[in-house]
DOSE-234141 format. One record per residue (C-alpha): x, y, z. Coordinates in pm, whole numbers, plus 50000, padded with zeros to 5 digits. Example, Ala and Ser with C-alpha at 12.3 -4.5 7.8 and 13.67 -1.06 7.14 Angstrom:
2
+-------+-------+-------+
!    xx !    yy !    zz !
+-------+-------+-------+
! 51230 ! 49550 ! 50780 !
! 51367 ! 49894 ! 50714 !
+-------+-------+-------+
//
This chain:
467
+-------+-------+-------+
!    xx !    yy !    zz !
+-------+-------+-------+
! 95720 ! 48111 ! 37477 !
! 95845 ! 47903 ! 37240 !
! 95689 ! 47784 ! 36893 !
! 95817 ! 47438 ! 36769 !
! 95749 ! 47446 ! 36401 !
! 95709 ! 47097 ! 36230 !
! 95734 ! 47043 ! 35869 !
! 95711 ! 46665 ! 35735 !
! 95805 ! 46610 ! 35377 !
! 95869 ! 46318 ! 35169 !
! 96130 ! 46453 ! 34895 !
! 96065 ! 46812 ! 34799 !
! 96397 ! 46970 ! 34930 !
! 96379 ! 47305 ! 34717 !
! 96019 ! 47317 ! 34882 !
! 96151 ! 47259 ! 35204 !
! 96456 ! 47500 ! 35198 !
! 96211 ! 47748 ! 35058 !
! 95963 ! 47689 ! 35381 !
! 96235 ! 47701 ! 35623 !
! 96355 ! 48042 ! 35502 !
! 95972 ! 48210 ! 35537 !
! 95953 ! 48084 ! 35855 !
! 96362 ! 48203 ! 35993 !
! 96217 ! 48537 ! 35837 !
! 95906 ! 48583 ! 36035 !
! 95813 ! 48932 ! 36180 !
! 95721 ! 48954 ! 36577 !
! 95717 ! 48644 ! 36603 !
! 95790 ! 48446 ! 36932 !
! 96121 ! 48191 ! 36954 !
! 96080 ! 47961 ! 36667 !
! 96226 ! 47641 ! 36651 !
! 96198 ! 47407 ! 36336 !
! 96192 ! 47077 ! 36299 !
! 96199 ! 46865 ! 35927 !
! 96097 ! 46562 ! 35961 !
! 96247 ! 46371 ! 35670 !
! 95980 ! 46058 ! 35590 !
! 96224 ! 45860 ! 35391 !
! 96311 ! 46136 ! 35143 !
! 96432 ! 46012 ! 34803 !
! 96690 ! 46365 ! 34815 !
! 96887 ! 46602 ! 35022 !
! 96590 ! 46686 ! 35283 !
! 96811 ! 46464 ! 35505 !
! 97105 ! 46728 ! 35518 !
! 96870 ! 47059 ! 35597 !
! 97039 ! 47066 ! 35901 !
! 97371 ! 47138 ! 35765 !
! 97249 ! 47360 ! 35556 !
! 97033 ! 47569 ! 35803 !
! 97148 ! 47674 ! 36157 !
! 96952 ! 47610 ! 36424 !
! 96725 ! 47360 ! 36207 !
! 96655 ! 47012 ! 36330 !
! 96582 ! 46747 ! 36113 !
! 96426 ! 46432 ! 36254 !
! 96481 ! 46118 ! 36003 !
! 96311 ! 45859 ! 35938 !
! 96374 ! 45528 ! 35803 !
! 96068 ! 45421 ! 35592 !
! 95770 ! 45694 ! 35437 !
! 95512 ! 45752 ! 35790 !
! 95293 ! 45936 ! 35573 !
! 95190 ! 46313 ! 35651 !
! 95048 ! 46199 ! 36042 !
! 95353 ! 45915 ! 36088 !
! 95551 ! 46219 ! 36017 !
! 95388 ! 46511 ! 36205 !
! 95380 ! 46274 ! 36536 !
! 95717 ! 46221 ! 36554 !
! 95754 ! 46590 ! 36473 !
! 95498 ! 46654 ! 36795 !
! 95725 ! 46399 ! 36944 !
! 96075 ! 46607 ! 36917 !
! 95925 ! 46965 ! 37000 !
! 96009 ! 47140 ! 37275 !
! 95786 ! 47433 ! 37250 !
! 95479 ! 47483 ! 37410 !
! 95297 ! 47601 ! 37111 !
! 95315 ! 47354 ! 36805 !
! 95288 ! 47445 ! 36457 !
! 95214 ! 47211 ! 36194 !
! 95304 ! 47328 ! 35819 !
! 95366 ! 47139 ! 35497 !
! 95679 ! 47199 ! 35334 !
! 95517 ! 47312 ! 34979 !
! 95432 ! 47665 ! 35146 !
! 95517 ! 48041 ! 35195 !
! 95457 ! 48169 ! 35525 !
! 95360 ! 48507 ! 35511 !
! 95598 ! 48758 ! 35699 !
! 95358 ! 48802 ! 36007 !
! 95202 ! 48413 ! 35955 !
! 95356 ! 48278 ! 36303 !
! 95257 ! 48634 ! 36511 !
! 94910 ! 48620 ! 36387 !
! 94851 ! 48264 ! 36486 !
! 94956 ! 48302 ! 36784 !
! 94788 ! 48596 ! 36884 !
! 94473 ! 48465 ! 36759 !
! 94537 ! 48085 ! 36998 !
! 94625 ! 48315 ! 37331 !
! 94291 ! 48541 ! 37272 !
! 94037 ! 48324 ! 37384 !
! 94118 ! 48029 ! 37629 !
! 93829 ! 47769 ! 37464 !
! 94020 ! 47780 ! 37105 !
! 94225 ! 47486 ! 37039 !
! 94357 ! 47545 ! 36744 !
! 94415 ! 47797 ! 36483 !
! 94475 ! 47798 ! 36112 !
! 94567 ! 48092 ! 35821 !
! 94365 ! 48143 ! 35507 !
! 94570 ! 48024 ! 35169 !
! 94531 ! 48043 ! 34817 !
! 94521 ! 47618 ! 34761 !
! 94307 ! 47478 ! 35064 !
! 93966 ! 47334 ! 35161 !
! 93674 ! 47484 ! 35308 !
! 93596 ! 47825 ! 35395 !
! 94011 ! 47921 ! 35456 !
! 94042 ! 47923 ! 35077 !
! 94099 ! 48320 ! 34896 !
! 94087 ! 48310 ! 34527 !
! 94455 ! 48514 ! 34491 !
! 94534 ! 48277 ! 34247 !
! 94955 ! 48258 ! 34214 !
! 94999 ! 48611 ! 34435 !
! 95190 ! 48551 ! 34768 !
! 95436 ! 48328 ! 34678 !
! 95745 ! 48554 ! 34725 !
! 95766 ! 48709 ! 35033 !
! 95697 ! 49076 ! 34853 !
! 95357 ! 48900 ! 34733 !
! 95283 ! 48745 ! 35083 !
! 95391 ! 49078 ! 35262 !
! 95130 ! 49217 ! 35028 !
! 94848 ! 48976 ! 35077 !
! 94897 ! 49026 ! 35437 !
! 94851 ! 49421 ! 35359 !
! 94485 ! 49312 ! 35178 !
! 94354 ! 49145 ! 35429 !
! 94513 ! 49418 ! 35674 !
! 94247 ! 49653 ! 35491 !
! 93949 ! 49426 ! 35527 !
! 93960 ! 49179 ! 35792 !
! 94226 ! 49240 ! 36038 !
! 94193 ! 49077 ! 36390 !
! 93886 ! 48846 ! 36213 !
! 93834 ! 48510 ! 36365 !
! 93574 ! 48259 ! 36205 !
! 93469 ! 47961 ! 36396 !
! 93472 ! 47676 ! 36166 !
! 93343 ! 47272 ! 36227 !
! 93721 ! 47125 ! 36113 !
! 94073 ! 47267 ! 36034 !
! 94318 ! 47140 ! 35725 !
! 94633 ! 46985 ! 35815 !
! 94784 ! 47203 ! 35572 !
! 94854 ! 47451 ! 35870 !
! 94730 ! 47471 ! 36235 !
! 94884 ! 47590 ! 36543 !
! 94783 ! 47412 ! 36940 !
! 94962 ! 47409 ! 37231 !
! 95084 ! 47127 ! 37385 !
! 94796 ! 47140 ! 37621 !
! 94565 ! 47076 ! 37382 !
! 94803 ! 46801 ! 37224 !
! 94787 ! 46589 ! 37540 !
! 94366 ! 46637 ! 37584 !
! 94352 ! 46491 ! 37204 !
! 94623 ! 46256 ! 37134 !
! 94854 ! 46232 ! 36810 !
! 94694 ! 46222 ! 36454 !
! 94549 ! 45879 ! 36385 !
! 94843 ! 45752 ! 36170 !
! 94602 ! 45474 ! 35995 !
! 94585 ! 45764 ! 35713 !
! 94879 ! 45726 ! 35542 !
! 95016 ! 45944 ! 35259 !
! 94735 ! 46203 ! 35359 !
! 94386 ! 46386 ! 35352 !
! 94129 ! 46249 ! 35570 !
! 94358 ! 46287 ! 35928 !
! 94297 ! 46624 ! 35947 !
! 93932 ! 46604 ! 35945 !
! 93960 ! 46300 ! 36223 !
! 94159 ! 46520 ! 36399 !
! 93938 ! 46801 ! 36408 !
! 93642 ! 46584 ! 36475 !
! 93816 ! 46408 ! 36756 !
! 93908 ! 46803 ! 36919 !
! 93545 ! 46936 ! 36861 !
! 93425 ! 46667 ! 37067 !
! 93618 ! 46799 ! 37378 !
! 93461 ! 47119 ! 37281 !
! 93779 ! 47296 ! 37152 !
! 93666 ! 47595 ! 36918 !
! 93855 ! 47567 ! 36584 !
! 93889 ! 47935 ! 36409 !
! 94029 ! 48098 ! 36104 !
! 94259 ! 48346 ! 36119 !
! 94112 ! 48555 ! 35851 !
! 94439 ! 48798 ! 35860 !
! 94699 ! 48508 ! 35857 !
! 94817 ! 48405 ! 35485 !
! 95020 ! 48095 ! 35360 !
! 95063 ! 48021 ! 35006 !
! 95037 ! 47696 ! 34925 !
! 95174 ! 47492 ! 34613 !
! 94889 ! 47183 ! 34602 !
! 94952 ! 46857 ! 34667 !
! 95301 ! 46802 ! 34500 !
! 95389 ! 46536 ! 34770 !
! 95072 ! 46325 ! 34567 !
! 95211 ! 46409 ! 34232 !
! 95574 ! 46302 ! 34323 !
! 95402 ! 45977 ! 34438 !
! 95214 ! 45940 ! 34127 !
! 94856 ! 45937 ! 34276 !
! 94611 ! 46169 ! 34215 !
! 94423 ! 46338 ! 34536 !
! 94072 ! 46213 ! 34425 !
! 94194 ! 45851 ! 34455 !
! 94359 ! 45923 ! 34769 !
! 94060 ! 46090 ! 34895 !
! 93831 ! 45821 ! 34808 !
! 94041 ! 45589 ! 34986 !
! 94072 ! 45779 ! 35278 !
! 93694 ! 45846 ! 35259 !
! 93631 ! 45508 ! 35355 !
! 93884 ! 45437 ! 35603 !
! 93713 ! 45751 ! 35836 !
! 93397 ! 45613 ! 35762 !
! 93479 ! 45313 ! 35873 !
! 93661 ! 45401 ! 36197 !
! 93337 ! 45653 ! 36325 !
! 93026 ! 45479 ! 36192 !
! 92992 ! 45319 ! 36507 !
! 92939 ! 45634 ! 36680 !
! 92639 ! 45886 ! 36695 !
! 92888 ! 46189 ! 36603 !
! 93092 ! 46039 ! 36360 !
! 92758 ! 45889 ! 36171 !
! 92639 ! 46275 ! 36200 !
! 92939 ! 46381 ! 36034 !
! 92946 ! 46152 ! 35763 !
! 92571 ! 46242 ! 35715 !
! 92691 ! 46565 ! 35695 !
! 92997 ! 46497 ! 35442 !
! 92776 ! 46342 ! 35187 !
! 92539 ! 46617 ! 35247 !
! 92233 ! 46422 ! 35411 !
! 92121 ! 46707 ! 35700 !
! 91801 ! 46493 ! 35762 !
! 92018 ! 46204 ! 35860 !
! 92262 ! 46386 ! 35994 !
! 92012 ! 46591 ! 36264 !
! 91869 ! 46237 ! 36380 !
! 92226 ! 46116 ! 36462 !
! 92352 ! 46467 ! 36594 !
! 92009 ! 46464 ! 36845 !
! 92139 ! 46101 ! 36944 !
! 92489 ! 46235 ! 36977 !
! 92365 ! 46508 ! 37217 !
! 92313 ! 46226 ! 37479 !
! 92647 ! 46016 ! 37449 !
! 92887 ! 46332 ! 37365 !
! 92693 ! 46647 ! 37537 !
! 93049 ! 46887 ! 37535 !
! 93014 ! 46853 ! 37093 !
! 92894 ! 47154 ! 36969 !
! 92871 ! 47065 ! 36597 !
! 92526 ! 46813 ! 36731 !
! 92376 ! 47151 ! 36820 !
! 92468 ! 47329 ! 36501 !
! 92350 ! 47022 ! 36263 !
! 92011 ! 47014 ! 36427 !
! 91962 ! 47432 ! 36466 !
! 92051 ! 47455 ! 36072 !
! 91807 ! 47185 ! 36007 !
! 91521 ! 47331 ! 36206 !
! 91593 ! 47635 ! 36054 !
! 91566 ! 47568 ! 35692 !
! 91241 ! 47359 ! 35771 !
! 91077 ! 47601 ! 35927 !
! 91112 ! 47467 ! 36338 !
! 91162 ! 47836 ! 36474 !
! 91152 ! 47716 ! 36818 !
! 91394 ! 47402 ! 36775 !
! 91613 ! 47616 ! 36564 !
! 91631 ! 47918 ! 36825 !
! 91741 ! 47663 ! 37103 !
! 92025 ! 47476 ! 36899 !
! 92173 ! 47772 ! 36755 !
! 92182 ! 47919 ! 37035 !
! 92372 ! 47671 ! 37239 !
! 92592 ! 47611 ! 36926 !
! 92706 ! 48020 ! 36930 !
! 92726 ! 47992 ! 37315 !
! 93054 ! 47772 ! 37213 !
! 93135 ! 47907 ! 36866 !
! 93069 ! 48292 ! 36922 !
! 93249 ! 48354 ! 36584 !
! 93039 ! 48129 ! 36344 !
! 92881 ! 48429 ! 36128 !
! 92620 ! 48174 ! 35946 !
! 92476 ! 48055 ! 36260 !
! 92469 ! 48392 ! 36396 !
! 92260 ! 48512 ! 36085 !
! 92025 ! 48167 ! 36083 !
! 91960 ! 48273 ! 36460 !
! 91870 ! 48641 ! 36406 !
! 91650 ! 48528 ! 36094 !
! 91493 ! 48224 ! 36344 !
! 91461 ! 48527 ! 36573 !
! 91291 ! 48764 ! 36332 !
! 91008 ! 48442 ! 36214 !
! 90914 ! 48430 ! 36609 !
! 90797 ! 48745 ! 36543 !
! 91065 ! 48942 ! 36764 !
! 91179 ! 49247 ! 36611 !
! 91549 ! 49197 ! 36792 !
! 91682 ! 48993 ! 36549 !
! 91719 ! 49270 ! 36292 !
! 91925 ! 49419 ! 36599 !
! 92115 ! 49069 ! 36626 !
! 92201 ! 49019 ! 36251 !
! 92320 ! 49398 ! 36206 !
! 92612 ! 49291 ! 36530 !
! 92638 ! 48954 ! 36341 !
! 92732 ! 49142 ! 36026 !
! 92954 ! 49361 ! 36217 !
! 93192 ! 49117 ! 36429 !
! 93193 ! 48828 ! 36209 !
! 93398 ! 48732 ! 35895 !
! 93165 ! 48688 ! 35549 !
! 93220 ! 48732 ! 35217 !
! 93084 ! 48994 ! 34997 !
! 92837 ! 48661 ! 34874 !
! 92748 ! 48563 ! 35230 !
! 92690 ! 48913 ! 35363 !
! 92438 ! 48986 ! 35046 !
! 92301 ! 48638 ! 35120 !
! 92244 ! 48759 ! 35489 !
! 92075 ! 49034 ! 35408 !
! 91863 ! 48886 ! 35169 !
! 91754 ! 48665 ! 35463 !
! 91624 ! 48946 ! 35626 !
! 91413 ! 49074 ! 35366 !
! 91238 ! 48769 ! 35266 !
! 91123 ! 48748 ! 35620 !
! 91008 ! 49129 ! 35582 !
! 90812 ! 48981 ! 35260 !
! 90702 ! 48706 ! 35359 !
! 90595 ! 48842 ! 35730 !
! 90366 ! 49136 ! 35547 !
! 90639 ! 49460 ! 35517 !
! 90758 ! 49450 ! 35186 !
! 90829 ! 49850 ! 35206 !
! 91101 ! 49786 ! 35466 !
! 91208 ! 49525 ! 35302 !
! 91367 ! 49728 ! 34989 !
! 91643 ! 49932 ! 35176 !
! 91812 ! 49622 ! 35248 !
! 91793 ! 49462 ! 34934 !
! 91890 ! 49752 ! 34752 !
! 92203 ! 49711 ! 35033 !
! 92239 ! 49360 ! 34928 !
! 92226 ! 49379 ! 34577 !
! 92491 ! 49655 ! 34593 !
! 92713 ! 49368 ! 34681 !
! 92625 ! 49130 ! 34485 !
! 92442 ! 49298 ! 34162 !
! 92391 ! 48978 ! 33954 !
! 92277 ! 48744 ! 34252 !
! 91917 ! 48582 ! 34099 !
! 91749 ! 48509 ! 34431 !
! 91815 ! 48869 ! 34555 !
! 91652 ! 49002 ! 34205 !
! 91356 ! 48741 ! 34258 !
! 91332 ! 48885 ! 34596 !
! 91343 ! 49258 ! 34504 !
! 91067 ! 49182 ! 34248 !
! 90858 ! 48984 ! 34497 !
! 90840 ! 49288 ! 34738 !
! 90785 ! 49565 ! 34435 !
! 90493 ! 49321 ! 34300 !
! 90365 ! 49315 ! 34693 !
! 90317 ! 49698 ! 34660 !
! 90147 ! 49698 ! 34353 !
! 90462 ! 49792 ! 34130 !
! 90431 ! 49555 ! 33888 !
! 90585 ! 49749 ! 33612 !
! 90896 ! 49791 ! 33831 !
! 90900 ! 49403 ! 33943 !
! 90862 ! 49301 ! 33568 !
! 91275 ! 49356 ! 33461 !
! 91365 ! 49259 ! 33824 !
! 91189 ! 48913 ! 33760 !
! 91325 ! 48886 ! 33441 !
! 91680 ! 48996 ! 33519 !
! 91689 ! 48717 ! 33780 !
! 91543 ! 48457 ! 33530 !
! 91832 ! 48536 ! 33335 !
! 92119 ! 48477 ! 33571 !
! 91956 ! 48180 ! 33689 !
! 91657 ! 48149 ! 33897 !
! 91439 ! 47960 ! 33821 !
! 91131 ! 48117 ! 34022 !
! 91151 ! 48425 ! 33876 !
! 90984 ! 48243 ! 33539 !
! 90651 ! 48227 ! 33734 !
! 90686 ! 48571 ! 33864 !
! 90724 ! 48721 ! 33519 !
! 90383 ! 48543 ! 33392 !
! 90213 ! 48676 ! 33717 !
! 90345 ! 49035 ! 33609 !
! 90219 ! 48996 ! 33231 !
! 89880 ! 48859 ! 33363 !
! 89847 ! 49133 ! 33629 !
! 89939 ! 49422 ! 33312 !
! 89634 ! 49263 ! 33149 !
! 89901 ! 49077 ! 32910 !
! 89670 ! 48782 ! 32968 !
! 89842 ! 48560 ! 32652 !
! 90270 ! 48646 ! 32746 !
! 90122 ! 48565 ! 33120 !
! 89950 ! 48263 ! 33006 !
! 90245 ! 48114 ! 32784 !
! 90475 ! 48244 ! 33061 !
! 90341 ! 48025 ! 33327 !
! 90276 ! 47725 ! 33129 !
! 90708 ! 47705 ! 33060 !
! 90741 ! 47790 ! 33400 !
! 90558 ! 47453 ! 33515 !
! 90720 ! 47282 ! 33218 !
! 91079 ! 47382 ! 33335 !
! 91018 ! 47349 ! 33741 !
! 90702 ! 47081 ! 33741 !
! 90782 ! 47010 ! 34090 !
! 90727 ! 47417 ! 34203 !
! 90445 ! 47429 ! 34390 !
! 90399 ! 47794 ! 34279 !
! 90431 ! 47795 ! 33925 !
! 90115 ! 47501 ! 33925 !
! 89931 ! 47713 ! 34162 !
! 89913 ! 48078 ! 33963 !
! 89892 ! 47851 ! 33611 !
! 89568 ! 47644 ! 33756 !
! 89468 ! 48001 ! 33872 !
! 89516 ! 48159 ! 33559 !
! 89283 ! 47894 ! 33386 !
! 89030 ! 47922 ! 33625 !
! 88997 ! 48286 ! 33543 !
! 88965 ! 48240 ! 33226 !
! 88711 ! 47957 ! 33235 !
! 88488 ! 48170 ! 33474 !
! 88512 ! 48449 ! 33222 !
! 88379 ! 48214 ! 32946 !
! 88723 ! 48195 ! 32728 !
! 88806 ! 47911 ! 32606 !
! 89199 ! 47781 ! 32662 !
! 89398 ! 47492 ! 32441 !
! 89503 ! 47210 ! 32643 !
+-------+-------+-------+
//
């Protein structure tokens, strides 16, 4: 096996030299050849190859941008495994070994990419600076050793900052779409263009790059938001006309009505895309369409077994059809899939507002006390914890819980702490309570309800109110 190893730069030599020696010092890693392509570089990136054995440098006469360069990268490898890396990074010591393990495990993944400290999406760690050297990166690689080693994480697109494919894949999806330019945006058409053939995308939650951010902009003198904005438009404009790309673009400017009516449409035209499934089972699931939800998320996990969030909307979807296996199916989902500390709480706190809501508030409290053990200040888990404890009569114990959550942020809890003074026959703090509550949130259906039904109380008890 050989891994070709493609790093486009405009300018940036120290960068570049710096890259190139992380990657000649990789640990159990397979043949490795590297290839610079030089886009027009204003320095010595031209001359790499005399200055590194064994490195090839591929020039170029005028600036490709990032894809112009990467394809004629693709263009000179020789390896059947192809590794795309900017030249502003530190690969870990085991970065190339881990990626490639993770691409040969399963033979539906098409591409693979490392967590870094400077990224997009879920592959971002806050490490801050650590990792740079290859002490720190040895030692990030140690961390996530400890807590998520052999982790994969399905994910909807992959940043060109680092992916590995194989050339097999390459030739199924074509070259990046070089209408791009300096950057950002290609990546995302690119990933959109492979989850259309149905190629899984994952995270290798153990791999670790440091990244620098973005210097190639700065050099340039352009900031990334007017880049992005720019490039924004141009992948608008080149998948509008089709039922998946309007889905995704729904889904990018965070319309998930929108985007469901487009992804149902896209299930017709492009049946192999699995993202069409997962935009209409999240959708059914946070309106309350058990049945719809069940059937999408289902297919969607079918393809992209190591999506934890769909996983834990499908146990939850499971648990509101009133089967008691999902508690069985989130517990596995918890234990094979990649969350954070936020997400897992935020899982389990899922399960025990179904337990509340679906009459069991006693069973309810174990895993919420779980929960909030992870994430102590979290409001909507305090909210929660109080709604179950004022369930069983508690109120006294609900009271700081509501007002603890209220503090760090949730809103609902203000209408739970009037209910609790009302119900300790603190009829004026409940009263005054619930009236702010309606005046901060006027649109919470709750807060009007137990205010209106607070006043009616009182009217039928012959006490007159202030309006």
């Amino acid at each position: 096996m050989l891994v070709s190893a493609i790093i486009p730069c405009h300018g940036g030599v120290e960068d570049t030299r710096e890259c190139v020696r992380a990657l000649q010092a990789q640990r159990a890693a397979p043949p490795l050849e590297i290839i610079v392509v030089d886009n027009a570089s204003p320095d010595a990136t031209g001359g790499l190859d005399r200055e590194f054995p064994g490195v090839r440098v591929v020039r170029l006469p005028r600036n490709r941008g990032f894809a112009g360069g990467v394809n004629a990268g693709l263009r000179a490898a020789r390896g059947d495994h192809l590794l795309v890396i900017n030249n502003d990074t530190r690969a870990a010591p085991g970065l190339v070994a881990r990626l490639v393990r993770a691409l040969e495990s399963d033979a539906g993944i098409g591409a693979v990419a490392p967590v870094s400290n400077h990224v997009k999406g879920a592959a971002r760690i806050e490490i801050g600076g650590a990792g740079a050297s290859p002490e720190g990166g040895a030692e990030i690689e140690a961390m996530l050793d400890q807590h998520c080693a052999g982790k994969l994480q399905d994910v909807l697109t992959l940043s060109g900052l680092c992916f590995l494919l194989t050339r097999r894949v390459l030739d199924r999806v074509g070259l990046l779409d070089e209408r791009f330019g300096i950057g950002t945006f290609e990546d995302d058409d690119f990933s959109l263009r492979l989850r259309l053939l149905g190629e899984r995308l994952v995270l290798v939650r153990d791999a670790f790059l440091h990244h620098h951010g973005h210097r190639t902009f700065q050099a340039l003198g352009q900031t990334l938001k007017e880049v992005m904005q720019d490039k924004r438009e141009l992948f608008e404009q080149k998948w509008r006309p089709h039922a998946a790309g309007r889905a995704a673009i729904a889904l990018m400017r965070g319309h998930s009505g929108l985007a469901a009516e487009h992804a149902t449409a896209a299930l017709r035209e492009t049946p192999r895309w699995p993202d069409a499934h997962w935009i209409v089972g999240w959708r059914a699931a946070n309106t309350g369409a058990v049945d719809v939800a069940q059937a999408h998320l289902g297919a969607f996990i079918a393809a992209c077994p190591q999506h934890g969030e769909a996983r834990v909307l499908l146990a939850l979807a499971q648990l509101r059809s009133g089967d008691a296996g999902g508690r069985a199916r989130l517990a596995t989902a918890l234990r094979e899939c990649f969350f954070t500390e936020a997400e897992a709480a935020d899982a389990i706190g899922g399960l025990a507002k179904v337990l509340v809501v679906t009459g069991s508030p006693t069973e309810a409290l174990a895993p919420l006390a779980n929960a909030l053990e992870l994430a102590p200040e979290h409001g909507q888990l305090l909210n929660l914890r109080g709604a179950a404890l004022l369930e069983l009569g508690r109120v006294g114990e609900a009271l700081p819980c509501f007002e603890r959550a209220h503090e760090v942020g949730c809103l609902e809890a203000a209408t739970n702490i009037g209910v609790c003074h009302w119900r300790l026959g603190r009829r004026r703090e409940g009263l005054e309570q619930l009236h702010r509550a309606v005046q901060d949130a006027p649109q919470d259906p709750a807060a009007q309800r137990n205010l209106a039904a607070a006043l009616s109380e009182l009217r039928e008890a012959g006490v007159v109110t202030p309006t």
